[in-house]
Structures are given as C-alpha cells and as structure tokens.
Backbone atoms as SQL, in Angstrom:
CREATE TABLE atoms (id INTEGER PRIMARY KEY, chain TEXT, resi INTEGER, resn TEXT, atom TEXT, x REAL, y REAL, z REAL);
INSERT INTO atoms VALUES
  (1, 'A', 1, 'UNK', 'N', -3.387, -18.332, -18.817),
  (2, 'A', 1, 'UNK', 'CA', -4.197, -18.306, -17.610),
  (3, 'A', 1, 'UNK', 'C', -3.304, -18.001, -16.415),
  (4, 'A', 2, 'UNK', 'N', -3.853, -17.090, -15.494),
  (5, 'A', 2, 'UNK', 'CA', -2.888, -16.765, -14.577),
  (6, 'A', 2, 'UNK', 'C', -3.611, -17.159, -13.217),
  (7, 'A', 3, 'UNK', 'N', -2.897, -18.114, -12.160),
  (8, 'A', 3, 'UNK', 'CA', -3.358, -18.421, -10.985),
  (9, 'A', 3, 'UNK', 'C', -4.035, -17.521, -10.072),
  (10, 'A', 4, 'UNK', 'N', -4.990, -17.365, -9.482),
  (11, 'A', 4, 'UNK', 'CA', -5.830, -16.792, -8.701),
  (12, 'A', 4, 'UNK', 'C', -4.390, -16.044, -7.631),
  (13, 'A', 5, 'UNK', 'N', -3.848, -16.737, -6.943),
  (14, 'A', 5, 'UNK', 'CA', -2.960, -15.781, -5.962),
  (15, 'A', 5, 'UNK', 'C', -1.550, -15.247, -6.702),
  (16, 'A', 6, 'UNK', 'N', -1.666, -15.469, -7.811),
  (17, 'A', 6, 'UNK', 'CA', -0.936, -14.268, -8.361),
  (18, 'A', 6, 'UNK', 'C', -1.083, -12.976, -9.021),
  (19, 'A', 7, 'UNK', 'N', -2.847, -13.241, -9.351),
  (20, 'A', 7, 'UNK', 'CA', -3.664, -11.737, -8.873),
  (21, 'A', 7, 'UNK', 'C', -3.590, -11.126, -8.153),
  (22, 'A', 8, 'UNK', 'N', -3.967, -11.809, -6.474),
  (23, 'A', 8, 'UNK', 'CA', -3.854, -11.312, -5.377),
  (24, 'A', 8, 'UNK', 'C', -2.434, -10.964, -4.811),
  (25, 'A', 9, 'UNK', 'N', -1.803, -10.860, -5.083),
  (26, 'A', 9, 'UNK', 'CA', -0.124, -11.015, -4.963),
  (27, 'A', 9, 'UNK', 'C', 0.116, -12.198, -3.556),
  (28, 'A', 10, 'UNK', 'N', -0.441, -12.917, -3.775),
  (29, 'A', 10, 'UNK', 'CA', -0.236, -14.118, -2.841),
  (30, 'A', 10, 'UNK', 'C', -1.338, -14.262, -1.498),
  (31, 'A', 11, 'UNK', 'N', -2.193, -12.906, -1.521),
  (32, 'A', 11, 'UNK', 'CA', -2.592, -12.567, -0.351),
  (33, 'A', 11, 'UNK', 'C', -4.499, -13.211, -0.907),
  (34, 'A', 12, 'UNK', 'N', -4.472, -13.943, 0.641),
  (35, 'A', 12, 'UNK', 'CA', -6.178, -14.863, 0.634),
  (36, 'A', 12, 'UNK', 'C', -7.077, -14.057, 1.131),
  (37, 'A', 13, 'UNK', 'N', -7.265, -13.019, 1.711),
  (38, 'A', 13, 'UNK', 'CA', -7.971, -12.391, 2.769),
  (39, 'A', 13, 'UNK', 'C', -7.775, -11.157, 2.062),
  (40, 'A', 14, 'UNK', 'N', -9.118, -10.047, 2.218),
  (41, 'A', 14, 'UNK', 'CA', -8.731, -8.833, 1.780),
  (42, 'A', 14, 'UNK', 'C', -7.909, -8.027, 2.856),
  (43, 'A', 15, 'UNK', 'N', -8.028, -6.827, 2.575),
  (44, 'A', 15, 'UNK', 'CA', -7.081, -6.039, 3.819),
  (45, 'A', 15, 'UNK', 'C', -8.170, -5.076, 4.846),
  (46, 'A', 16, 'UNK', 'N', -9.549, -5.466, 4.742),
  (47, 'A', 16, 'UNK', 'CA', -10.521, -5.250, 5.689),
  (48, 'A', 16, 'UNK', 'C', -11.610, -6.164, 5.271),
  (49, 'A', 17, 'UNK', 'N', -12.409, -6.243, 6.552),
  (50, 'A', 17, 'UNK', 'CA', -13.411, -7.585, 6.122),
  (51, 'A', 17, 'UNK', 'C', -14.917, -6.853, 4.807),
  (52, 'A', 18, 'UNK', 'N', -14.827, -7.542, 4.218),
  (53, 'A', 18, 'UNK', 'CA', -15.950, -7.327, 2.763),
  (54, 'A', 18, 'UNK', 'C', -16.649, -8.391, 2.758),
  (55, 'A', 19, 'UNK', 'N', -17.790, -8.140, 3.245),
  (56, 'A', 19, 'UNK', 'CA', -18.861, -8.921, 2.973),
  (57, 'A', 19, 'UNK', 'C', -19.082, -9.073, 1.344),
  (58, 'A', 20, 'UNK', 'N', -19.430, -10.442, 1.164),
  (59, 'A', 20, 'UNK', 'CA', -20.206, -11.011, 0.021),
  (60, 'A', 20, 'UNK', 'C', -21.179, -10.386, -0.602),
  (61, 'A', 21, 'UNK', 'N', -21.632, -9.601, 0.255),
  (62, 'A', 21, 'UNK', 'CA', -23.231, -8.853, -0.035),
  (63, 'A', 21, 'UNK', 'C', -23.113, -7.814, -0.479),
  (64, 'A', 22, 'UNK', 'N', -21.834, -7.034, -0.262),
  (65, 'A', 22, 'UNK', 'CA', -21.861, -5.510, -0.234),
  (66, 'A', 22, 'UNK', 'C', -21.562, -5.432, -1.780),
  (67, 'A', 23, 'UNK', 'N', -22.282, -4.287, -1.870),
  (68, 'A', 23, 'UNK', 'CA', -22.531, -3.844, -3.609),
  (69, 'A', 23, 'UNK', 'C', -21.570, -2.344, -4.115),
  (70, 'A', 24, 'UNK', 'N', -20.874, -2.713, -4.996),
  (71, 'A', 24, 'UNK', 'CA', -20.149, -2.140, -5.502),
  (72, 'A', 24, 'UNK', 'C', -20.152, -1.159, -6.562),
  (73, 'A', 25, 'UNK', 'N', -19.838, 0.037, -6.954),
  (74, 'A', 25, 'UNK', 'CA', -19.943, 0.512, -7.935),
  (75, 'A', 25, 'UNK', 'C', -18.556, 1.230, -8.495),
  (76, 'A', 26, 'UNK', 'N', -18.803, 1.386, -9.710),
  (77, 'A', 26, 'UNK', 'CA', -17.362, 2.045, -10.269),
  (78, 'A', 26, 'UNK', 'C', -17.642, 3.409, -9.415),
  (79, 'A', 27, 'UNK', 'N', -16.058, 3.981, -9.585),
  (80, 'A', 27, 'UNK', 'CA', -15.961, 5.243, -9.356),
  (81, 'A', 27, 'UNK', 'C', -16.674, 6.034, -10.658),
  (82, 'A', 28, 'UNK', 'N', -17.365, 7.402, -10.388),
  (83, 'A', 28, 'UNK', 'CA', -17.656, 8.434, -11.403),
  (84, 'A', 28, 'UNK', 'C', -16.303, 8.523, -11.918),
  (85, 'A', 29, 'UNK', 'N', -15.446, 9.235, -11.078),
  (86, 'A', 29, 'UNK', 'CA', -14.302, 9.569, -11.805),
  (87, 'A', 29, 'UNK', 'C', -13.326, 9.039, -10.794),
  (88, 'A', 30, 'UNK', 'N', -12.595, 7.774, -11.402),
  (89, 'A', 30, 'UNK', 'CA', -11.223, 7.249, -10.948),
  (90, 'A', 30, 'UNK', 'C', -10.137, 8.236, -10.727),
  (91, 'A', 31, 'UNK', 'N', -9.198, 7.753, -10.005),
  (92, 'A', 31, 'UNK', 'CA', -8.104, 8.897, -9.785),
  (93, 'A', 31, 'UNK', 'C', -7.267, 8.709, -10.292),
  (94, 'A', 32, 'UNK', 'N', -7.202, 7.828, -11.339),
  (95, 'A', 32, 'UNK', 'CA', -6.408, 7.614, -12.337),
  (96, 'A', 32, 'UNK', 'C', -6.585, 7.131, -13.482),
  (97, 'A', 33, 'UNK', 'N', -5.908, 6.865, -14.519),
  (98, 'A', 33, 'UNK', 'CA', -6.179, 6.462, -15.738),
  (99, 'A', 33, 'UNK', 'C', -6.570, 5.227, -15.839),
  (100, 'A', 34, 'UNK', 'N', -7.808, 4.726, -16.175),
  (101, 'A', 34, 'UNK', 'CA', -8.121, 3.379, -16.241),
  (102, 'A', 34, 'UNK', 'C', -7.299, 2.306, -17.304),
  (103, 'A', 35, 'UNK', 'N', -6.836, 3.284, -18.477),
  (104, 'A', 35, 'UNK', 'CA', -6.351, 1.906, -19.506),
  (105, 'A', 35, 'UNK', 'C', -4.578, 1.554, -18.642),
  (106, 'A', 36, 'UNK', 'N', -4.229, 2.294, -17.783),
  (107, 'A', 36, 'UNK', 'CA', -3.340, 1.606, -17.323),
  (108, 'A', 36, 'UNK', 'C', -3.625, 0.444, -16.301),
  (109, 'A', 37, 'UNK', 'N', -4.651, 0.114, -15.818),
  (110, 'A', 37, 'UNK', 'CA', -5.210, -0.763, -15.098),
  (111, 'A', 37, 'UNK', 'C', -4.722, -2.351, -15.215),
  (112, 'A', 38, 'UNK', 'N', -4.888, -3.134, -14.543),
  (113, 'A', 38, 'UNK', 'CA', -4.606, -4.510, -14.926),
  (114, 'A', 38, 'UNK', 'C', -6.099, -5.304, -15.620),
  (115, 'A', 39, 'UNK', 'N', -5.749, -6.425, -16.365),
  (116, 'A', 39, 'UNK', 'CA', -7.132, -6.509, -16.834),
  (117, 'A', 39, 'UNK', 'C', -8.413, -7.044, -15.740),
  (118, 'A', 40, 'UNK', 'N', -7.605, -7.718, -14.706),
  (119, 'A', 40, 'UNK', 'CA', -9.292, -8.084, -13.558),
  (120, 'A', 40, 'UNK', 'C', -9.423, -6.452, -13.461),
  (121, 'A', 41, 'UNK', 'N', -8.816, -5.485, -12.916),
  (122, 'A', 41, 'UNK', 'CA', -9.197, -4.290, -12.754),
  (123, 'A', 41, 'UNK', 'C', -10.469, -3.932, -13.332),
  (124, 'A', 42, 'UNK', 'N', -10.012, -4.042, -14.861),
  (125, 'A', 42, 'UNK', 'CA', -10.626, -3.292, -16.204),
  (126, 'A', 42, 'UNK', 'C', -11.879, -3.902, -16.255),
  (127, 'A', 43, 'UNK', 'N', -11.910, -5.271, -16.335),
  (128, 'A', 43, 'UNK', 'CA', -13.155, -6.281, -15.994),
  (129, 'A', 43, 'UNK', 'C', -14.176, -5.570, -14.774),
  (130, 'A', 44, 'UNK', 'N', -13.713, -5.865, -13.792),
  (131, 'A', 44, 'UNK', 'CA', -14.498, -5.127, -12.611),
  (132, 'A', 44, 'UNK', 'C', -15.293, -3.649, -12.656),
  (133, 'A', 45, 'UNK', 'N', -14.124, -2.853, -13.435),
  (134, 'A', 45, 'UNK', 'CA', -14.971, -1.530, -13.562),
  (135, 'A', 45, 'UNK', 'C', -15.855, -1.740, -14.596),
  (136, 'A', 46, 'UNK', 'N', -15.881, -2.348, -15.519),
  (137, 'A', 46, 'UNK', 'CA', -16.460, -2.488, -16.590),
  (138, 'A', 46, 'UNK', 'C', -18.029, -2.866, -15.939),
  (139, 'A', 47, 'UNK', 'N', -17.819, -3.967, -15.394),
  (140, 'A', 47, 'UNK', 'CA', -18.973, -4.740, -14.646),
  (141, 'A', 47, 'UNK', 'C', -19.706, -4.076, -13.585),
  (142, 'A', 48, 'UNK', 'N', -18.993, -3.363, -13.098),
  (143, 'A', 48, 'UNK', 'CA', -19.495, -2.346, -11.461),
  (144, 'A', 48, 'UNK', 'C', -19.952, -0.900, -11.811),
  (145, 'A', 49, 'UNK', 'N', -20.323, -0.560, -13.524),
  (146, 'A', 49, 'UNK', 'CA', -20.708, 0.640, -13.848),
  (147, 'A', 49, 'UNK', 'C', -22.127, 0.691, -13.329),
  (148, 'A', 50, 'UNK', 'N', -22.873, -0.344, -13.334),
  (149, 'A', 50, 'UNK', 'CA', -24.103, -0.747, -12.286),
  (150, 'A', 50, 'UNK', 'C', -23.844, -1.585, -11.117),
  (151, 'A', 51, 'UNK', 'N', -24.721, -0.961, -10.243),
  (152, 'A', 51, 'UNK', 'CA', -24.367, -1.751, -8.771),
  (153, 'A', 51, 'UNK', 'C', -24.216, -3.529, -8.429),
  (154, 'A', 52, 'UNK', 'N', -23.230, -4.054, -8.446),
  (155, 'A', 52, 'UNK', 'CA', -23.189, -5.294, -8.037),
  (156, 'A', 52, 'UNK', 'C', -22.728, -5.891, -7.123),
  (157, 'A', 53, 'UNK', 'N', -22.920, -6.886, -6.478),
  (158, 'A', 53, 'UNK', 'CA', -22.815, -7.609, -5.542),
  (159, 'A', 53, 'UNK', 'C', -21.103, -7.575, -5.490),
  (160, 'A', 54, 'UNK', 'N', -20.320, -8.254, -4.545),
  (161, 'A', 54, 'UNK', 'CA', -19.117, -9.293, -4.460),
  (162, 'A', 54, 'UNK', 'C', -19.202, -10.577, -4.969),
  (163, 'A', 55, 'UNK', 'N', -20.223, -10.655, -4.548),
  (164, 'A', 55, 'UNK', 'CA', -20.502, -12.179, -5.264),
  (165, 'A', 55, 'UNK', 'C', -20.944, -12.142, -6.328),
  (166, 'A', 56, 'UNK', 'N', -22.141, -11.655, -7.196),
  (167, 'A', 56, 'UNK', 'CA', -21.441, -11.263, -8.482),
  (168, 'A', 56, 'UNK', 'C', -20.600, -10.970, -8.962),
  (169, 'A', 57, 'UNK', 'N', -19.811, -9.807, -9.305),
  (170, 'A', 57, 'UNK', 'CA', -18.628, -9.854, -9.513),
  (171, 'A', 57, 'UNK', 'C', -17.759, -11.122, -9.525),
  (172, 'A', 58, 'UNK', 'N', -17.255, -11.926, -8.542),
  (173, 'A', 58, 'UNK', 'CA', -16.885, -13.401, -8.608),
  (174, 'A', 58, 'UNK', 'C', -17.415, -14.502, -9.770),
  (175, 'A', 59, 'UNK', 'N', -18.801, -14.222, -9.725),
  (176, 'A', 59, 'UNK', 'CA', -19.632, -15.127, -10.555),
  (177, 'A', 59, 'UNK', 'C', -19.569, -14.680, -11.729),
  (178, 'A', 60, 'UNK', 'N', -19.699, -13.206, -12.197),
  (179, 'A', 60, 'UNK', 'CA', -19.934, -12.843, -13.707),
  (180, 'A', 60, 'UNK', 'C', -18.314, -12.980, -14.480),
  (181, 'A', 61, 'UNK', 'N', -16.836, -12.542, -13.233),
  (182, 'A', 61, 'UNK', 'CA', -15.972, -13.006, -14.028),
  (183, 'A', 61, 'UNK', 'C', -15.140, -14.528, -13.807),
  (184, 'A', 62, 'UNK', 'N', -15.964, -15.167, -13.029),
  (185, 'A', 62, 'UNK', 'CA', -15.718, -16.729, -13.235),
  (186, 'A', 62, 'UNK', 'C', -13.924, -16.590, -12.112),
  (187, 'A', 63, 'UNK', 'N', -13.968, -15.390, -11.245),
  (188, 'A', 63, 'UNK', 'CA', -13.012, -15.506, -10.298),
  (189, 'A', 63, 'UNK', 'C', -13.631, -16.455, -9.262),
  (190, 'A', 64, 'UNK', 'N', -12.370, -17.100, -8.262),
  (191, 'A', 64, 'UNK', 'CA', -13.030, -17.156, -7.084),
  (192, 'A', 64, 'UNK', 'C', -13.204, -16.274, -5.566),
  (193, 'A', 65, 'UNK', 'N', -14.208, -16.880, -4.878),
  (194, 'A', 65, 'UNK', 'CA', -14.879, -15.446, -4.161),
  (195, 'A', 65, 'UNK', 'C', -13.701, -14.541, -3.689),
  (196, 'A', 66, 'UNK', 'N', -13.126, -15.505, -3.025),
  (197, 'A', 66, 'UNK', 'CA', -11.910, -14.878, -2.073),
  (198, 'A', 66, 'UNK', 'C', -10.809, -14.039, -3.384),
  (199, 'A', 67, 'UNK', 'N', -10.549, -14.486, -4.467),
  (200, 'A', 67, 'UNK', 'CA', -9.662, -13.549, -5.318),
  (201, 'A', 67, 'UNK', 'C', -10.581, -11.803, -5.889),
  (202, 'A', 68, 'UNK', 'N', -12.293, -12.817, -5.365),
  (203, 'A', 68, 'UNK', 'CA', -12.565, -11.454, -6.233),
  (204, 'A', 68, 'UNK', 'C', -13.048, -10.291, -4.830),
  (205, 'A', 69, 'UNK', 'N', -12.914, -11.035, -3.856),
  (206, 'A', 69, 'UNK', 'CA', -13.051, -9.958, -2.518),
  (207, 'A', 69, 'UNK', 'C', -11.650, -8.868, -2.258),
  (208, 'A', 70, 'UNK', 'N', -10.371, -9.656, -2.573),
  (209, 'A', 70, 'UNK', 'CA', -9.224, -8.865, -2.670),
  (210, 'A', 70, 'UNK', 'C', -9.349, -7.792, -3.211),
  (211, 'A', 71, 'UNK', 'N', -9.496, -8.289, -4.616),
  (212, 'A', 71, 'UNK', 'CA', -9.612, -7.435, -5.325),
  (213, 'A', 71, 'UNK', 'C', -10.441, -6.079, -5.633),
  (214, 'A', 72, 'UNK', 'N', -11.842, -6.380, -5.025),
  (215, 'A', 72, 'UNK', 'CA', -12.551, -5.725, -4.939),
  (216, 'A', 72, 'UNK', 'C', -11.958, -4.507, -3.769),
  (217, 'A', 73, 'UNK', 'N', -11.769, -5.156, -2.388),
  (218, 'A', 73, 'UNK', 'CA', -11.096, -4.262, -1.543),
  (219, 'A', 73, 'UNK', 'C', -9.743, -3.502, -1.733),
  (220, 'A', 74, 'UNK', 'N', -9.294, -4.025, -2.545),
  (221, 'A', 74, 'UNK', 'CA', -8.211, -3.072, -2.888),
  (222, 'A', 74, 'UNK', 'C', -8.155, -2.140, -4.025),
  (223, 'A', 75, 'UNK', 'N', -9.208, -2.331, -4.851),
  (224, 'A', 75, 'UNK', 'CA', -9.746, -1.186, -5.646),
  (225, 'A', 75, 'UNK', 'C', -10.641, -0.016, -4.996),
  (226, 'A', 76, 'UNK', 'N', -11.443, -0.213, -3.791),
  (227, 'A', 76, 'UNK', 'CA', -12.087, 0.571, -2.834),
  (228, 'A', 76, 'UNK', 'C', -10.672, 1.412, -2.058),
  (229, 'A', 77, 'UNK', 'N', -9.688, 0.925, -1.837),
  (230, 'A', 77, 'UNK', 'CA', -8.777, 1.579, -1.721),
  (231, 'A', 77, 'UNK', 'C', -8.350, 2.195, -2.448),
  (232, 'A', 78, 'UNK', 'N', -7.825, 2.259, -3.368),
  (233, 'A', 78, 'UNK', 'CA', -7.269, 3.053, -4.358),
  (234, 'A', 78, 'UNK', 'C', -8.327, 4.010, -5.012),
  (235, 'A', 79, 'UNK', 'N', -9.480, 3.896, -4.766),
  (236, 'A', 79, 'UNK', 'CA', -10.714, 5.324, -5.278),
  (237, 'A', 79, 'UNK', 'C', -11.395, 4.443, -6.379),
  (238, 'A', 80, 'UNK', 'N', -11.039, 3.435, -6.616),
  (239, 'A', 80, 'UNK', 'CA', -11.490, 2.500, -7.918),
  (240, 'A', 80, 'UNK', 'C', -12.643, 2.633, -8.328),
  (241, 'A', 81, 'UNK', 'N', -13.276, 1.894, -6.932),
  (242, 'A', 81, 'UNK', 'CA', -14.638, 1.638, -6.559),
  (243, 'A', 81, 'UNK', 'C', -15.352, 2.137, -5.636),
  (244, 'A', 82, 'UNK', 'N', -16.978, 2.427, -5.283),
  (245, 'A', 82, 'UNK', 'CA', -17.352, 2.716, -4.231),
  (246, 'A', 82, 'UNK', 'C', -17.744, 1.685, -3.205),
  (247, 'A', 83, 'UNK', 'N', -18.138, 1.648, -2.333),
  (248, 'A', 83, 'UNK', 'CA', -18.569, 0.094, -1.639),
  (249, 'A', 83, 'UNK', 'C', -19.710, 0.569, -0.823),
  (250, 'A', 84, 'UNK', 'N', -20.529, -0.286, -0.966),
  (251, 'A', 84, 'UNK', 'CA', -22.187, -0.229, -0.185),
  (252, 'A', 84, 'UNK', 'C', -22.101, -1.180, 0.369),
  (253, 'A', 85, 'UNK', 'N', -21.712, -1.029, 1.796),
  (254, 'A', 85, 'UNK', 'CA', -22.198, -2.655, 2.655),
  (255, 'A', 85, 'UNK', 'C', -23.468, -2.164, 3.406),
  (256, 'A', 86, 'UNK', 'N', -23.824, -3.223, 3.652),
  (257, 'A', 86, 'UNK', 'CA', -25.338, -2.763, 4.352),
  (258, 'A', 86, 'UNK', 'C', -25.207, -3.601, 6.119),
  (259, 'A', 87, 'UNK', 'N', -24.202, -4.095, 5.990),
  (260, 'A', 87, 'UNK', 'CA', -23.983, -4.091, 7.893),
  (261, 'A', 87, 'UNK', 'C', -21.933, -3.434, 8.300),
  (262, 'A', 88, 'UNK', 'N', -22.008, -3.244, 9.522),
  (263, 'A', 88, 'UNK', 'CA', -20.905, -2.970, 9.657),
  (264, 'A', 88, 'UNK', 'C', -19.998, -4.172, 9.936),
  (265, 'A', 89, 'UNK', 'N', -18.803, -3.846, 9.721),
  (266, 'A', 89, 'UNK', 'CA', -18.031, -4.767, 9.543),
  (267, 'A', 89, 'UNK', 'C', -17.647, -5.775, 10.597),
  (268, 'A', 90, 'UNK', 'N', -17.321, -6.863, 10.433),
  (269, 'A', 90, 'UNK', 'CA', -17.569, -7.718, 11.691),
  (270, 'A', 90, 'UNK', 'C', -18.671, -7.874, 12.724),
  (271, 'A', 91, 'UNK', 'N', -20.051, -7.905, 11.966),
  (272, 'A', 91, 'UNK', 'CA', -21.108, -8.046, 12.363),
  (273, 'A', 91, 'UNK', 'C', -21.789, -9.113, 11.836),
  (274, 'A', 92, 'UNK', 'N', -22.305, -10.153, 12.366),
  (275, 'A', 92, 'UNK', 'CA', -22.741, -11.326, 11.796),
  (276, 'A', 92, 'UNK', 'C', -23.911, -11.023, 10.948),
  (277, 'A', 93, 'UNK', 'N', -23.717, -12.329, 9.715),
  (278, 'A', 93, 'UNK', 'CA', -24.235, -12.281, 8.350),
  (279, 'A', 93, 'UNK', 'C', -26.136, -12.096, 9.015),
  (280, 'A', 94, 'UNK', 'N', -27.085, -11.375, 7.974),
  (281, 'A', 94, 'UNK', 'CA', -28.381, -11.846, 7.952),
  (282, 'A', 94, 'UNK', 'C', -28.794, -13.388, 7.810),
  (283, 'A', 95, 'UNK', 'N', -29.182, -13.866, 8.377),
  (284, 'A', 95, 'UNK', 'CA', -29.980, -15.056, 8.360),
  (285, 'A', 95, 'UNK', 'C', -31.176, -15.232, 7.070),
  (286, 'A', 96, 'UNK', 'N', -31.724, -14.551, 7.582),
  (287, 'A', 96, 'UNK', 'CA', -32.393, -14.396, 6.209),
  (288, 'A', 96, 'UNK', 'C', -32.076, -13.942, 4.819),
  (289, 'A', 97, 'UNK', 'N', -30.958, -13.173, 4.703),
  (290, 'A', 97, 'UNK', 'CA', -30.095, -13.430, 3.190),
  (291, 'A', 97, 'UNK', 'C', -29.471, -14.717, 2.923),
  (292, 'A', 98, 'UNK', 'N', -28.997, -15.168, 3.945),
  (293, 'A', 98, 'UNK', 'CA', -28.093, -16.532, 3.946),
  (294, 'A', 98, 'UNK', 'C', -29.332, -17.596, 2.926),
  (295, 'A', 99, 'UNK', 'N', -30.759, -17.680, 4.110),
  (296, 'A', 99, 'UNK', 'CA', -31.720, -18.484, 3.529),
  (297, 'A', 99, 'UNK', 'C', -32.365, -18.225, 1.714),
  (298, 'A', 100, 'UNK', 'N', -32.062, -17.026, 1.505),
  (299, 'A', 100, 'UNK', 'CA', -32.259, -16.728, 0.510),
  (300, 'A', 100, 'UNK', 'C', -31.268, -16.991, -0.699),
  (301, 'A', 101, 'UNK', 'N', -30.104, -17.393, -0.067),
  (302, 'A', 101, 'UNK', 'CA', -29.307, -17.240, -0.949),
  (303, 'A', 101, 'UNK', 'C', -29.328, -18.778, -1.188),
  (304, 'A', 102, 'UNK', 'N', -29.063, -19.546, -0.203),
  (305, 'A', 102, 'UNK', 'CA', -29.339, -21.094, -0.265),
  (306, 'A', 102, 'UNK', 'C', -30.419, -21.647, -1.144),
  (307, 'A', 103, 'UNK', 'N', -31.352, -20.863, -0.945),
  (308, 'A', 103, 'UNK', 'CA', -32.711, -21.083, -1.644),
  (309, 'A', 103, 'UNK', 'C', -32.530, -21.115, -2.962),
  (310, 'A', 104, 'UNK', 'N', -32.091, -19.938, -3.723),
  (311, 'A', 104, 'UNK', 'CA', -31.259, -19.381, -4.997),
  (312, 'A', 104, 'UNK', 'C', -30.625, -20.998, -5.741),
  (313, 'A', 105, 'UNK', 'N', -29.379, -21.301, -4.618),
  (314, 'A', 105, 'UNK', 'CA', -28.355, -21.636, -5.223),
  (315, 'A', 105, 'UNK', 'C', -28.939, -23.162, -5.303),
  (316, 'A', 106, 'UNK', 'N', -30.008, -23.661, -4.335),
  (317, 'A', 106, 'UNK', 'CA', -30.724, -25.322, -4.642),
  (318, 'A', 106, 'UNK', 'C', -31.910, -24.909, -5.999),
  (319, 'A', 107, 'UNK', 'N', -32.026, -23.910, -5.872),
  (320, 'A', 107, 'UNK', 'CA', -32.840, -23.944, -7.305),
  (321, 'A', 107, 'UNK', 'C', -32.224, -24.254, -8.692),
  (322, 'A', 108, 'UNK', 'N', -30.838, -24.004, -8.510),
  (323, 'A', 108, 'UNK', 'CA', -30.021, -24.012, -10.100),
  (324, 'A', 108, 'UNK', 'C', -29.591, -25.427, -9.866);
C-alpha cells in the first residue's frame, strides 16, 4: 500500500483549482503510451473511458478527494484526460448541487 502523498509527490492541492464536479474523460488518443503509465494513472483512464465526476473517480478508486483531484489535474495536463467543468474556476460552488449532494450522501 502506498501513502496518498506519495502519489501526489507530496503535493495537497492540485496545480489549478478542480472542482469536485467537473467530469472527466479519457483522452481518444493519449500522447503517449498508456502501459507505461503508473497504476492510479491506468485506474483513472480505465474508469474515465465514460464521463465521470472527480468525485467519483475518488469514490470508485477508494482514493482520497484531494489525492484524486491531483491527480486528475495533472493528467489534464499531460493530454491524459479531458476536463468538463461546468463553472469557471474560482467561482463559487452551486448551492443547489451542494443540496443535492448532501441529500445523496444522508440517504446512504
């Protein structure tokens, strides 16, 4: 088992702000060879061949949020991934997703 910030190479915060919400998809065609990838990499593309959340992603591979927001943003860098946010960055969260999501998470 390998510690969450030694995924991230020590780093808590991505390297631009990524909303929770924004939905992700693999690249069609990566700009590089995927089996050289690391395995969260390989996981992620695997998982992001259909559109998913950040927070999925986190949830389906049992990362936590903040390791799997890094990660996510630094695969959007590298051509990995595509990224769909639906507000601009540093713009405060929907209220009404928030309530929805709360809603969600007292139901389980």
């Amino acid at each position: 088992m390998v510690r969450p910030y030694a995924v991230t190479g020590g780093r808590t915060r991505p390297r631009y702000d990524l909303a929770i919400e924004a939905m992700v998809t693999a690249a069609p065609h990566p700009p590089r060879d995927v089996s050289s990838l690391t395995p969260e990499y390989r996981a992620i593309m695997d998982i992001c061949r259909t559109a998913r959340s950040v927070a999925e992603v986190s949830a389906l591979l049992r990362l936590p949020l903040g390791v799997a927001r890094v990660l996510v943003a630094d695969m959007a860098l590298e051509g990995l991934l595509r990224l769909h946010q639906s507000r601009p960055a540093g713009a405060q969260p929907d209220i009404r997703l928030l309530e929805r999501v709360l809603s969600g998470l007292r139901k389980l």
